[in-house]
N, C-alpha and C positions, 0 to 999 in steps of 0.2 A: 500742478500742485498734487502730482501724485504720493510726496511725503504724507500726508495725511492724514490717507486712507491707510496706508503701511501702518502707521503709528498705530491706527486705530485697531487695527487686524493685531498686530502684534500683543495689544493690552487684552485685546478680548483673549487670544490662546491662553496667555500668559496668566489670565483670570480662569481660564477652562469653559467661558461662553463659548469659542467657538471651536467644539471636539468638530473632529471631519466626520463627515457624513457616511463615508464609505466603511465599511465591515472588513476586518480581515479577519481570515478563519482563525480562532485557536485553537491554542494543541486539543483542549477539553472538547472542540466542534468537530474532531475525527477518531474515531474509533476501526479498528481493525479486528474483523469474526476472523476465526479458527485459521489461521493463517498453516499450511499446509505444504509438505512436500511428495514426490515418491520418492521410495526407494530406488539405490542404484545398483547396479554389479560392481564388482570392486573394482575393476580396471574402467569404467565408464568416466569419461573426461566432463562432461556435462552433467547439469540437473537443472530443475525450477520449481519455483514456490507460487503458490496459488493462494486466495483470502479476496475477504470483502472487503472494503473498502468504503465507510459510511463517512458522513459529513453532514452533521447536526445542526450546523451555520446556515446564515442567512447571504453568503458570497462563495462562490468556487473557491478550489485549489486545487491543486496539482500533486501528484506526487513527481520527483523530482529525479529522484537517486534513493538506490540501495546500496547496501556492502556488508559482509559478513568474511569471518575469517574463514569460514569453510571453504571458498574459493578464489582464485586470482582473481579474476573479473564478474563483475556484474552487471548488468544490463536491463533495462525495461524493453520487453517485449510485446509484439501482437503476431498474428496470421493473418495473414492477406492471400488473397486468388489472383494471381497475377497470370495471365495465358493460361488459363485451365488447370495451373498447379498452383497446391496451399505453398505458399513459402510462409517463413518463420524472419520478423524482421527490426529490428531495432527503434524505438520510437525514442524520442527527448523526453515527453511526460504522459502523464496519464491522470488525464481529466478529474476529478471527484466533481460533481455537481454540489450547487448549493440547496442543502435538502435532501439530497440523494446518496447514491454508490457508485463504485466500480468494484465491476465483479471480475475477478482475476481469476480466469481458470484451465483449462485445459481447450487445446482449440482458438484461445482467445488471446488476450491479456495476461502477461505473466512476471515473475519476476525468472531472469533466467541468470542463470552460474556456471562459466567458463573455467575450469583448470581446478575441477574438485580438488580438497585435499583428502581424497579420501574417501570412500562410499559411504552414503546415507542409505544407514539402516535402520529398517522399521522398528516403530515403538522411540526413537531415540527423538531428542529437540537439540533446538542446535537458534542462535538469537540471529535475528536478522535485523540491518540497521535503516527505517525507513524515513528518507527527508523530502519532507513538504515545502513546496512555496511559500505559503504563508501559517501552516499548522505546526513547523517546528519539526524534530525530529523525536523519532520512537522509535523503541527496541520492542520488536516483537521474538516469542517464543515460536520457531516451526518445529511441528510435529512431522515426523516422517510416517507416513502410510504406507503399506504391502504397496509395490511396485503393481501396476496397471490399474490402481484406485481411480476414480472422477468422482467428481464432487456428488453428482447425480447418485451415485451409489452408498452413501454416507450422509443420507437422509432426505434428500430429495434437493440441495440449493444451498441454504442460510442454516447451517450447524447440523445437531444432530449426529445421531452414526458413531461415536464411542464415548465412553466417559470423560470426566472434568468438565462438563459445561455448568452453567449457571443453575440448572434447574429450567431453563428456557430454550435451552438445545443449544443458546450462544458459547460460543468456545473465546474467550478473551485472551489469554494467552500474552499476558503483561501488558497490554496496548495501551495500558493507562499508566 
């Protein structure tokens, strides 16, 4: 007699007694700080973007994919020590915890851009497109930095270091 209980599950959804239990993040449960590039030389084939990564939710997500017209391909990156050397290497996602961040930066975690169209140069923004597992997608604003910037040096971490932040040293940069 398992019709029954179907029937019964069925009216509760259908009534909205029975919402699922489980959270998925929304777009409003991630947030993206000062989303960041350097500068390149003109003829340099590559670049990456760097930014926090927060998640206000009560479930993980992921980021998933990027893309922006500035370059042919995009890719999520890390560095890894593999035999005594950093290599530079392609990952599928990149974790946000629930509650938490990822911090995307130099050395680490990045978003990386294959087949520039063009040099990124300082002072200028340029949108980058980011899509979440479960948060949906968002266009963020990257600012290009002087070429050999680190976040370290641009206020110590979480913002700070040039103008347009909120008053709070947060740099938003459309994430919303």
């Amino acid at each position: 007699m398992i019709r029954k209980p179907l029937l019964v599950l069925a009216l509760a959804l259908s009534a909205g007694l029975g919402a699922p239990a489980i959270h998925i993040a929304a777009a409003d449960d991630i947030t993206v700080e000062h989303p960041w590039s350097r500068a390149t030389a003109a003829n340099a084939p590559n670049g990456a973007a760097f930014m926090v990564i927060h998640n206000a939710g009560t479930s993980p997500d992921r980021l998933v994919s990027a893309s922006t017209g500035r370059a042919e391909r995009v890719e999520l990156h890390t560095h890894r020590m593999e035999d005594g050397v950093m290599k530079m290497r392609q990952v599928e996602t990149i974790d946000i915890p629930a509650g938490g961040e990822a911090e995307l930066k130099p050395g680490g975690l990045h978003v990386m851009f294959f087949g520039l169209k063009g040099a990124l140069s300082e002072g200028e923004t340029f949108p980058l497109e980011l899509t979440f597992q479960n948060g949906g997608t968002r266009t963020v604003e990257v600012t290009v930095m002087k070429a050999g910037t680190r976040m370290a040096m641009m206020g110590g971490g979480h913002g700070g270091g040039h103008g347009g932040n909120d008053g709070e040293g947060k740099h938003t940069h459309g994430d919303k």
